[in-house]
N, CA, C and O of each residue as an XYZ file, in Angstrom:
692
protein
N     -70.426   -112.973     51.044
C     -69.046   -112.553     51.107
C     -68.952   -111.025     51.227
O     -67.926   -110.559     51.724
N     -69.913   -110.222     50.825
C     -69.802   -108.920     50.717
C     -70.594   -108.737     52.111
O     -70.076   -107.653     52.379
N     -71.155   -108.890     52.821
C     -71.243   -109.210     54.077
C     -70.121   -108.534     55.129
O     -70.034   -107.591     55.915
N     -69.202   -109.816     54.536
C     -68.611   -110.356     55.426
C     -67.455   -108.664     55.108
O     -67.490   -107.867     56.046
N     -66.786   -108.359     54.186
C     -65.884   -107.585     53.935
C     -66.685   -106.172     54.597
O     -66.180   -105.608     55.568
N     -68.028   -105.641     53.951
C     -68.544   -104.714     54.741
C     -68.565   -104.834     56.446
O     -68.992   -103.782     56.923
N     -68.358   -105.432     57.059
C     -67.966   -105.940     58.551
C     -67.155   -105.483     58.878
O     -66.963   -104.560     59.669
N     -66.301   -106.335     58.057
C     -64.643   -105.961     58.565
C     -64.079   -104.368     57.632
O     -62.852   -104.379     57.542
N     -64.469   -103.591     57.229
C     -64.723   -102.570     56.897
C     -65.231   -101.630     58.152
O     -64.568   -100.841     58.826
N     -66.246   -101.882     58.217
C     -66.960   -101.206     59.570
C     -66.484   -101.021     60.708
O     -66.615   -100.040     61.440
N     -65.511   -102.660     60.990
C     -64.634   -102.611     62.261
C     -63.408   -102.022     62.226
O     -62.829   -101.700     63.263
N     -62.725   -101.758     60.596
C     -61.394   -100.993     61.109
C     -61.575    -99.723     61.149
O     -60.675    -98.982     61.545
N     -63.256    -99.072     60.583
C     -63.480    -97.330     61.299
C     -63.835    -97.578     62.809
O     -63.676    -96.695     63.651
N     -64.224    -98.568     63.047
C     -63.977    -98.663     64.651
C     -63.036    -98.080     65.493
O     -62.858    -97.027     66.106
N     -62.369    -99.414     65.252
C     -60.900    -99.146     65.849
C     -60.461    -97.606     65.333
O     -60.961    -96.800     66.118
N     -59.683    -96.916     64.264
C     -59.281    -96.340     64.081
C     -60.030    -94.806     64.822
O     -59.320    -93.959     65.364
N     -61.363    -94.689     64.726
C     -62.033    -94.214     65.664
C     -61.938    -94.087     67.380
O     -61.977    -93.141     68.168
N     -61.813    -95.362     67.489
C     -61.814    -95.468     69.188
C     -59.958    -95.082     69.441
O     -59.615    -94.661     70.545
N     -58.947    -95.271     68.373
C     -58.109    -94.751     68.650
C     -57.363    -93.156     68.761
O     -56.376    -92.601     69.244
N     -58.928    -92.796     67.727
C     -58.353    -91.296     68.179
C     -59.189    -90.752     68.639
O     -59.718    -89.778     68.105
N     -59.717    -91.497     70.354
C     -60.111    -90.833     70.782
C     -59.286    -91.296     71.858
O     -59.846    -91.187     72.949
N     -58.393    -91.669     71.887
C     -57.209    -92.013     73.238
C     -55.982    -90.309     73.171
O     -55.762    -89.346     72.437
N     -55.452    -91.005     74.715
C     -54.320    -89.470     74.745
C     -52.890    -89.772     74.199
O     -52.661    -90.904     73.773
N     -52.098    -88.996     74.192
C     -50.686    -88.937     73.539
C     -50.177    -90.439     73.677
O     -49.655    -90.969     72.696
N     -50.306    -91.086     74.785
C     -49.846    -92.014     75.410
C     -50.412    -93.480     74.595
O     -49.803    -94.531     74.794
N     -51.507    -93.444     73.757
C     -52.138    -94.305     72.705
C     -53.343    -94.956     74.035
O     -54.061    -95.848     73.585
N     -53.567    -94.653     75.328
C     -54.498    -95.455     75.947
C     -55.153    -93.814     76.590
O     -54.680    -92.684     76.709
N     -56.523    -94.493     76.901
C     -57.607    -93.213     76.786
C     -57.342    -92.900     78.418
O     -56.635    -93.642     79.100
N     -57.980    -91.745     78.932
C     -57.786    -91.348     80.166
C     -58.695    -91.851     81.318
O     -59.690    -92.227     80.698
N     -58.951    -92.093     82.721
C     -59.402    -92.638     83.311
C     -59.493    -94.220     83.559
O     -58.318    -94.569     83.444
N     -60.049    -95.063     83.763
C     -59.610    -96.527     84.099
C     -59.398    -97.069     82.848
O     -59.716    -96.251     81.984
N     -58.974    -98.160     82.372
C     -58.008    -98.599     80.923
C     -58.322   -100.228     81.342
O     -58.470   -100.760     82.442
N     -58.340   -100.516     80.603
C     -58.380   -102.269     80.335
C     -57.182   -102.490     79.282
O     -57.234   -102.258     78.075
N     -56.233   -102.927     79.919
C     -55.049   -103.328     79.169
C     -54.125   -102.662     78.771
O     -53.484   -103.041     77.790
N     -53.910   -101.836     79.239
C     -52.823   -101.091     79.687
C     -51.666   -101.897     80.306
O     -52.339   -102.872     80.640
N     -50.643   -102.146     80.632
C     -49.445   -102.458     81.730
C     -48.496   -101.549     82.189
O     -48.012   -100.433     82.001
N     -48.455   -102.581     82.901
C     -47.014   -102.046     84.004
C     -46.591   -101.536     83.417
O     -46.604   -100.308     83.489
N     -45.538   -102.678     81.852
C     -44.698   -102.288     81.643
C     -44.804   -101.182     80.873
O     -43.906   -100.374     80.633
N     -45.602   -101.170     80.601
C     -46.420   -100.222     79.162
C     -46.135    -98.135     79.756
O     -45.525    -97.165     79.308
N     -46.777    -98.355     80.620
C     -46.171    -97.114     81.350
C     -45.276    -97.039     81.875
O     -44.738    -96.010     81.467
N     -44.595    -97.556     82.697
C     -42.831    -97.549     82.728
C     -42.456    -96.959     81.542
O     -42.300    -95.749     81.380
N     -42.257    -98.147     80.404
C     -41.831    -97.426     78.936
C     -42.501    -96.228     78.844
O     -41.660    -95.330     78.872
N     -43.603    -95.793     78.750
C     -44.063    -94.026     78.403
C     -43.201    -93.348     79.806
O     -43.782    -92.305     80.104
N     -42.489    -93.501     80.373
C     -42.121    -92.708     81.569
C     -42.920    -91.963     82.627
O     -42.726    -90.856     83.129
N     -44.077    -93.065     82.874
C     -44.936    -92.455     83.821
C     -44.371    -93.275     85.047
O     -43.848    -94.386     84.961
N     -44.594    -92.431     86.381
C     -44.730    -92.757     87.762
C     -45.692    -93.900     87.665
O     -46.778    -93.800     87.093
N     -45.156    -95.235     88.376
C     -46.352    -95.876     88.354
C     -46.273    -96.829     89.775
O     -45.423    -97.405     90.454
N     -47.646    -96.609     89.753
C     -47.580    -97.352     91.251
C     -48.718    -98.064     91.139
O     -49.810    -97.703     90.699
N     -48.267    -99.429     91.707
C     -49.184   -100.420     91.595
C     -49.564   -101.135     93.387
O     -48.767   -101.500     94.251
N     -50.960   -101.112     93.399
C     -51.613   -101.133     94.967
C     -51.423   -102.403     95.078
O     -51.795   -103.152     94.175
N     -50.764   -102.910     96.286
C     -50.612   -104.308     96.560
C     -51.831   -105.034     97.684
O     -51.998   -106.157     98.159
N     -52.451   -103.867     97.773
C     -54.168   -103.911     98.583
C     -55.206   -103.416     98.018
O     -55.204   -102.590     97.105
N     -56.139   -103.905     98.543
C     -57.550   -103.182     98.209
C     -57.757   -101.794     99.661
O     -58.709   -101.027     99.797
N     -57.043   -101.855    100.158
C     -57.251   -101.143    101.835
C     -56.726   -100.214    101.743
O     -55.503   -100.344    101.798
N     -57.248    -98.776    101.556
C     -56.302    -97.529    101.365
C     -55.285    -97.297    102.248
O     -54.142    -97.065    101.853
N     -55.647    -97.345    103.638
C     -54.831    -97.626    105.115
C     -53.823    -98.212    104.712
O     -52.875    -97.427    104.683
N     -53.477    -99.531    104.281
C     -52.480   -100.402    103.541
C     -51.646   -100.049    102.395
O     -50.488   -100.390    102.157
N     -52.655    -99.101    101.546
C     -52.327    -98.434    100.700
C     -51.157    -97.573    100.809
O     -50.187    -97.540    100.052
N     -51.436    -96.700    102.123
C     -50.661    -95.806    102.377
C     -49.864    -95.525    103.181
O     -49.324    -94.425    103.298
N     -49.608    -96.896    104.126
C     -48.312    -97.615    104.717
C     -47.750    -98.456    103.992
O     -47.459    -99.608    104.314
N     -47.557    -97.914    102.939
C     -46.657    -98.356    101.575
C     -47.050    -99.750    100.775
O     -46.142   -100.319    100.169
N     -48.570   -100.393    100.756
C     -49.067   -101.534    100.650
C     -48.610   -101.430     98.746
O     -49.539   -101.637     97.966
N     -47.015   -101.072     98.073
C     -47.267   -100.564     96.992
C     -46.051   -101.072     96.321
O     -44.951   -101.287     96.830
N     -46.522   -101.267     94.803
C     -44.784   -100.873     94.613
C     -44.475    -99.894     93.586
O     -45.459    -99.550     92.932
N     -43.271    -99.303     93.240
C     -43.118    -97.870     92.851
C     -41.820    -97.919     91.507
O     -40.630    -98.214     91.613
N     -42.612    -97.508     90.285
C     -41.057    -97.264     89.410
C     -41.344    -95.918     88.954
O     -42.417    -95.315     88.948
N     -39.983    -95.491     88.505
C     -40.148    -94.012     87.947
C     -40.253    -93.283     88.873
O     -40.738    -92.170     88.670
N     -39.787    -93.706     90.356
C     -40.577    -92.588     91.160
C     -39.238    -90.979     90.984
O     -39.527    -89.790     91.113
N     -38.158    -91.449     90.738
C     -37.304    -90.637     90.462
C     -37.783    -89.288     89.542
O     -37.429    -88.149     89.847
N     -38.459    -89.528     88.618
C     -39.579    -88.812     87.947
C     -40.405    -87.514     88.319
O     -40.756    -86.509     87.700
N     -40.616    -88.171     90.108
C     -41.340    -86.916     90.456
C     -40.620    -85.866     91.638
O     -40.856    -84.702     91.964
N     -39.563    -86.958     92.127
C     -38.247    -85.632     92.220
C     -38.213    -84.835     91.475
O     -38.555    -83.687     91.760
N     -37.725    -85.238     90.098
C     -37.262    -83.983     88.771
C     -38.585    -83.084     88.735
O     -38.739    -81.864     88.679
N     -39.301    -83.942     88.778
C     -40.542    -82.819     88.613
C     -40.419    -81.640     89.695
O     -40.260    -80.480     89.313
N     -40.478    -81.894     90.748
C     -40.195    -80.663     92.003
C     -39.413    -80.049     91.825
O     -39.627    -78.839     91.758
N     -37.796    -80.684     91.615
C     -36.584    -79.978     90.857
C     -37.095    -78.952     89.873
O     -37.301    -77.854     90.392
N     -37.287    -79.017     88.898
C     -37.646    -78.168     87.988
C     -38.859    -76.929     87.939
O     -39.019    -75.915     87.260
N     -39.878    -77.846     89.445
C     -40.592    -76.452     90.253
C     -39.964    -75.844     90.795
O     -40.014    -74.647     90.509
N     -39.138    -76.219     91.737
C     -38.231    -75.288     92.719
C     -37.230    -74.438     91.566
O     -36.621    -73.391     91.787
N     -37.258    -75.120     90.450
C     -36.123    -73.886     89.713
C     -36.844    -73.295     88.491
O     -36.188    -73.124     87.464
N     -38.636    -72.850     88.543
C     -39.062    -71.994     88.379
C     -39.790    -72.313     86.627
O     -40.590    -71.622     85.994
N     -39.113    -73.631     86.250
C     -38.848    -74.388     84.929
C     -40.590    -74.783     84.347
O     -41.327    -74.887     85.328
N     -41.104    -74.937     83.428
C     -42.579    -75.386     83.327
C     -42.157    -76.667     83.105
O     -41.019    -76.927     82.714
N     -43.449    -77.918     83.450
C     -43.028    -79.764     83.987
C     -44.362    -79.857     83.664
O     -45.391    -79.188     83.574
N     -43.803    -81.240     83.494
C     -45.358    -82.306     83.439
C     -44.609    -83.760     84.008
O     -43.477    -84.223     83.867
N     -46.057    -84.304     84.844
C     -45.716    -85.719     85.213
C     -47.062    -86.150     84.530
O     -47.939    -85.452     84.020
N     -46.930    -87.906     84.713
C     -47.674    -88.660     84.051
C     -47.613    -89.578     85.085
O     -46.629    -90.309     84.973
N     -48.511    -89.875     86.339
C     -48.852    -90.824     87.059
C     -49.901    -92.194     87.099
O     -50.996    -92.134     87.657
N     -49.558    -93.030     86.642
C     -50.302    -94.242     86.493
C     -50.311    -95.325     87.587
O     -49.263    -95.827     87.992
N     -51.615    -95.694     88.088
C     -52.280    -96.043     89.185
C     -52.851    -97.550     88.670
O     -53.647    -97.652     87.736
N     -52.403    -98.517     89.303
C     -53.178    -99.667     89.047
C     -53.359   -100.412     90.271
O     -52.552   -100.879     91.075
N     -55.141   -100.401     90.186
C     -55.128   -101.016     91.344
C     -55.448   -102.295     91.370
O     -55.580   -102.873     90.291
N     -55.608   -102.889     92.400
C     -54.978   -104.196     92.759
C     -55.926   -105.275     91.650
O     -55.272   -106.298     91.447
N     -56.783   -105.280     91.179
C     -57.524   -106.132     90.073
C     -56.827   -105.540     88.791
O     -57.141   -106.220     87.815
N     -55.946   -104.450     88.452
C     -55.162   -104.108     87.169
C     -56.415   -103.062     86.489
O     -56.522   -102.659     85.331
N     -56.862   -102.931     87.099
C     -57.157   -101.228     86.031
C     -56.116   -100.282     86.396
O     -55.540   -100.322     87.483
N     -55.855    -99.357     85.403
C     -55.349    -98.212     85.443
C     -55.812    -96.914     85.287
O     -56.678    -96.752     84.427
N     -55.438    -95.959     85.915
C     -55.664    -94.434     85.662
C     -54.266    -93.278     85.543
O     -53.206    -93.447     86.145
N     -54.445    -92.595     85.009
C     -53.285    -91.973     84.685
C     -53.985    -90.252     84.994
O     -54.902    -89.558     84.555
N     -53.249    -90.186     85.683
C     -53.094    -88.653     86.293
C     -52.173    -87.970     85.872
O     -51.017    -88.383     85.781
N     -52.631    -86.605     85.493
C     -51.367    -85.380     84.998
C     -51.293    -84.291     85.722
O     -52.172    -83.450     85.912
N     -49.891    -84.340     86.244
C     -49.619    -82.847     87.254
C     -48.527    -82.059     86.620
O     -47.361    -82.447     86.699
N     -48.926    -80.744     85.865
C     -48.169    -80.307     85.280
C     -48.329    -78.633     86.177
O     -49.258    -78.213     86.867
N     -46.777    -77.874     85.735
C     -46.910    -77.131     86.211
C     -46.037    -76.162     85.478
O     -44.870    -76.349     85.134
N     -46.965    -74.826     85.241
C     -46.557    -73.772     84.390
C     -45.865    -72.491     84.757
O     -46.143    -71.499     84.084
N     -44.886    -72.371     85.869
C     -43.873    -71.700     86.496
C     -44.764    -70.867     87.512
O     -44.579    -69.692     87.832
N     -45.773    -71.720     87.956
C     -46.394    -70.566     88.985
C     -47.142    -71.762     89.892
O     -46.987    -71.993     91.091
N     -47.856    -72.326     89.094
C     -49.296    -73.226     89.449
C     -49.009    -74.869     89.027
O     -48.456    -75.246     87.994
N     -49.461    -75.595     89.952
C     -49.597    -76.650     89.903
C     -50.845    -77.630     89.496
O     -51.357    -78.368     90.337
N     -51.257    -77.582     88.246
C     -52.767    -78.459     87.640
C     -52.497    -80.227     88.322
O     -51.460    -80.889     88.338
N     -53.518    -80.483     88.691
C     -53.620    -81.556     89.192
C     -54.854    -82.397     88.504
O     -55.820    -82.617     89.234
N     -54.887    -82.818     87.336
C     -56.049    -83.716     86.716
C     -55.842    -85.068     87.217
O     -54.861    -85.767     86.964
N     -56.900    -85.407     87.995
C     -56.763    -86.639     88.750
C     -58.157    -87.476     88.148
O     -59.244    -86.901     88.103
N     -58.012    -88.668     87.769
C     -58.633    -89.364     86.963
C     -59.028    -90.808     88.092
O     -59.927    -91.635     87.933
N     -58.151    -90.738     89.066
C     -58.429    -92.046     89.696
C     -59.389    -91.858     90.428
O     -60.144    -92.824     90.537
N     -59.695    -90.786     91.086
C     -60.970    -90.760     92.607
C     -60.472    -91.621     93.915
O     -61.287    -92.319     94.518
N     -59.152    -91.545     94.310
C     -59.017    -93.102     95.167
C     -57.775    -91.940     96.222
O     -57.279    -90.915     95.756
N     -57.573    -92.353     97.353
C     -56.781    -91.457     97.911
C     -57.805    -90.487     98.584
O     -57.192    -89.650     99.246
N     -59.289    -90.303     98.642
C     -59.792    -90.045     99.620
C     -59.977    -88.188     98.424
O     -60.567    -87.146     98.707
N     -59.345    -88.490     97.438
C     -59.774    -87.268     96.664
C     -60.681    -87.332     95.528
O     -60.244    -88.265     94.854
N     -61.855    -86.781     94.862
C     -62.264    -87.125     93.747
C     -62.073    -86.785     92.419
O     -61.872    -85.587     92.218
N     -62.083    -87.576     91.390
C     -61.728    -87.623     90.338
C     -62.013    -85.827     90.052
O     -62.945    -85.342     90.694
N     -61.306    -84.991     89.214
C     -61.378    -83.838     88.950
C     -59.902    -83.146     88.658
O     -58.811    -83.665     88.421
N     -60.371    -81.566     88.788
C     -59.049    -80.942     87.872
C     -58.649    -79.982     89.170
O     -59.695    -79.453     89.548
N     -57.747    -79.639     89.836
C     -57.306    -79.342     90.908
C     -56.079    -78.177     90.539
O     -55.151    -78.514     89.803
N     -56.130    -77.204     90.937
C     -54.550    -76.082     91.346
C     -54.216    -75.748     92.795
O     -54.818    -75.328     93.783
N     -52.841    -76.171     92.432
C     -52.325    -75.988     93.618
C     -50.784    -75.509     93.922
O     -49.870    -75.645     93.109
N     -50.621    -74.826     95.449
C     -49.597    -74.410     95.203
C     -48.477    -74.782     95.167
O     -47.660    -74.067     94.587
N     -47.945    -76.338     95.923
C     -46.981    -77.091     96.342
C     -47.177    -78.747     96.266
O     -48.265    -79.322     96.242
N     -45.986    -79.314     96.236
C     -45.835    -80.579     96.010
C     -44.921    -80.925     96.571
O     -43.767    -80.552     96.357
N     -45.433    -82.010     97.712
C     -43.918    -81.849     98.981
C     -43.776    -83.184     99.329
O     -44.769    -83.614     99.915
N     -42.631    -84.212     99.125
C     -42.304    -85.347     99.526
C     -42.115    -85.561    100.993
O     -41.204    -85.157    101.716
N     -43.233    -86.327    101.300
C     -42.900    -86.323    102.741
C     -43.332    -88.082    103.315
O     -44.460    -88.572    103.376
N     -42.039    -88.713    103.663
C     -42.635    -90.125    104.022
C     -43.220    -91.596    103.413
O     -43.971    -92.473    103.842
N     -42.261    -91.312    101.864
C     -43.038    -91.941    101.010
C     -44.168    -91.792    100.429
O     -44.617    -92.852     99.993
N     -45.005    -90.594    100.196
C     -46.261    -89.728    100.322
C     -45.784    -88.522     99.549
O     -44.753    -88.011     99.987
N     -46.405    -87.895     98.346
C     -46.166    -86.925     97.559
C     -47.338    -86.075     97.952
O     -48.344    -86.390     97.316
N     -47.545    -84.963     98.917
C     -48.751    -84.427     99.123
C     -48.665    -83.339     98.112
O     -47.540    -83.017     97.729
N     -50.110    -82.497     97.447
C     -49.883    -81.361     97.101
C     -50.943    -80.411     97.934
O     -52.018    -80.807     98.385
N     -50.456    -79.176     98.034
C     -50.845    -78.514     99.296
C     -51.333    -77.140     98.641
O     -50.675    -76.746     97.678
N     -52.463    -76.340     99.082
C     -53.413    -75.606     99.141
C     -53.754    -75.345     97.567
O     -53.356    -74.586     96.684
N     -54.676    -76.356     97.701
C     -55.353    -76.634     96.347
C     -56.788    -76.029     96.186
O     -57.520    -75.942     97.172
N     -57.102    -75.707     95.230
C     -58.892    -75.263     94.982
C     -59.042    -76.220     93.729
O     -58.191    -76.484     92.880
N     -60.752    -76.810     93.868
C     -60.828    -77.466     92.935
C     -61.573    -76.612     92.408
O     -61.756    -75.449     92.771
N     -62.372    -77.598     90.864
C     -62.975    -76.728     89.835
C     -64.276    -75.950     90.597
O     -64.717    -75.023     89.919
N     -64.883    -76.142     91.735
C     -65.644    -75.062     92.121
C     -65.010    -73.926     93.383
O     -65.607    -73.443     94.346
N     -64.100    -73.810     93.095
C     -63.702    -72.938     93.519
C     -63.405    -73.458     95.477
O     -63.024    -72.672     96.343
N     -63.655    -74.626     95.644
C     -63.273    -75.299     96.925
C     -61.918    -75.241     97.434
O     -61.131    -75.420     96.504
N     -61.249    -75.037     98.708
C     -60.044    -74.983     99.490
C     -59.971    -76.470     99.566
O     -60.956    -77.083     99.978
N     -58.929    -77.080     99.219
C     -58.462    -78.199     99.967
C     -57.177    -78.065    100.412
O     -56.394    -77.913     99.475
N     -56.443    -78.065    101.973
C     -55.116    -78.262    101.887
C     -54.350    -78.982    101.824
O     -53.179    -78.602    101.832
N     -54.682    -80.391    101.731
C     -53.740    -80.998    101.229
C     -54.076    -82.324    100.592
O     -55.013    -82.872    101.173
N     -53.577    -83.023     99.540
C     -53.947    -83.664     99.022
C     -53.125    -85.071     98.212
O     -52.212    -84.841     97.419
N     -53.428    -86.059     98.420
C     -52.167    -87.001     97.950
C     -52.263    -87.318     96.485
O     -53.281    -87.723     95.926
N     -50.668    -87.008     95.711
C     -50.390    -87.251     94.681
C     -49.943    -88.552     94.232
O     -50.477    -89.254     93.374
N     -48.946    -88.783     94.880
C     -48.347    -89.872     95.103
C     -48.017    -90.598     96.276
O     -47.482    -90.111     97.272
N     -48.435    -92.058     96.088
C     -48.229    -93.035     97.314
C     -47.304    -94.124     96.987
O     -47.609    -95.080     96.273
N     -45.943    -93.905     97.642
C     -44.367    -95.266     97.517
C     -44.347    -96.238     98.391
O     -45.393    -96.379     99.025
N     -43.699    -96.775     98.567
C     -43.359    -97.613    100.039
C     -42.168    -97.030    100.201
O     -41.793    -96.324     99.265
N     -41.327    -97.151    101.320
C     -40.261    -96.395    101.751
C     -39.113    -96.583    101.153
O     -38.518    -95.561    100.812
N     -38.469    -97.933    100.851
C     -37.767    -98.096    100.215
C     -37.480    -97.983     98.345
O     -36.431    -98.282     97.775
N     -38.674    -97.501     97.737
C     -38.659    -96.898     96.549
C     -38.523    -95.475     96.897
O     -37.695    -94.950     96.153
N     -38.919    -94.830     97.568
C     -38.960    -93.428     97.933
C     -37.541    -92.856     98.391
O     -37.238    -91.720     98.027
N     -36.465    -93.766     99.351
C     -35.243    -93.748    100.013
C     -34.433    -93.644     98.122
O     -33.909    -92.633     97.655
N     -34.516    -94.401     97.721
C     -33.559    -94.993     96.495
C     -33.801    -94.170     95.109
O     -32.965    -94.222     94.207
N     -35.307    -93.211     94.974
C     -35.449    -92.284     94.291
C     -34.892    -90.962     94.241
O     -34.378    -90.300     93.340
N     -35.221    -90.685     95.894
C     -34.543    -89.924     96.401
C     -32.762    -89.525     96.244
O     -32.256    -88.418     96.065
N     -32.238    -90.580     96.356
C     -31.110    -90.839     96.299
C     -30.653    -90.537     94.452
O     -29.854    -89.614     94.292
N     -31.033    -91.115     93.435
C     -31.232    -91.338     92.636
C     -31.406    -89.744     92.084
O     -30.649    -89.155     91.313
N     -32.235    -89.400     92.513
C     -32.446    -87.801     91.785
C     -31.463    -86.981     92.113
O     -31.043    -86.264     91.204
N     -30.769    -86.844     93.611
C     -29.494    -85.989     94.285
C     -30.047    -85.411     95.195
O     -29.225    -84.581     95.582
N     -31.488    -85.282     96.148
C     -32.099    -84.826     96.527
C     -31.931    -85.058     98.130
O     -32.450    -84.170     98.806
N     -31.334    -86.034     98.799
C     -30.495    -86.286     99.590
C     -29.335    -86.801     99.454
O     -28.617    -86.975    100.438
């Protein structure tokens, strides 16, 4: 019996352990097992979920999109000089998640990208712009952590009709 209690002893420094080693959000950074949809919705992250395995598909809107209103305000509040943070969560089509943070401190745009998918790799990125174009959130003349040029780079991927209705939604057309 004392066994058994030293066990279950052992397992709640586990847990309590493995929980603080997660982010604000209570789930750890990079791919997540059990995480949800809804789960980030509620934290107010951008979330977009891949309705393909085919990036091509991916990015002729193979997607679907909540919160995207989210990353309007976010630009809003670049264009008016304001310091922002977004919280982008990525699940792809088997349900892992990654959560990306693009925050920006009235000058610079940090881009910690956790997914690697989008043809960019996982890493910590600055950059100068973030420009909605086409259902497509590019951010543009970026250097990564070795000091590399990239110009442009995708943040976010909508399908058109989440992107039309966000848009709308924020005041932005």
């Amino acid at each position: 019996m004392k066994r058994i209690g030293y066990f279950l002893l052992c397992l709640c420094f586990l847990l309590l352990f493995s929980s603080a080693c997660s982010d604000q959000a209570g789930h750890s950074k990079g791919p997540k097992e059990g995480y949800t949809v809804a789960r980030a919705t509620k934290d107010g992250h951008v979330v977009i979920e891949h309705l393909s395995d085919q990036f091509e598909e991916i990015a002729q809107g193979a997607v679907k999109t909540k919160n995207l209103e989210k990353a309007f305000a976010f630009i809003e509040s670049m264009n008016h000089g304001q310091e922002s943070h977004l919280k982008v969560t990525i699940f792809n089509k088997n349900g892992k998640s990654y959560t990306n943070d693009l925050s920006y401190d009235g000058g610079t745009i940090v881009f910690n990208n956790h997914y690697g998918g989008y043809n960019l790799p996982p890493g910590k990125y600055k950059c100068k712009a973030l420009s909605p174009r086409n259902g497509i959130f590019y951010l543009e003349s970026c250097t990564d952590e070795k000091g590399q040029n990239i110009s442009t780079a995708i943040a976010i991927i909508s399908d058109s009709q989440s992107f039309k209705d966000a848009e709308q939604k924020a005041g932005t057309k």
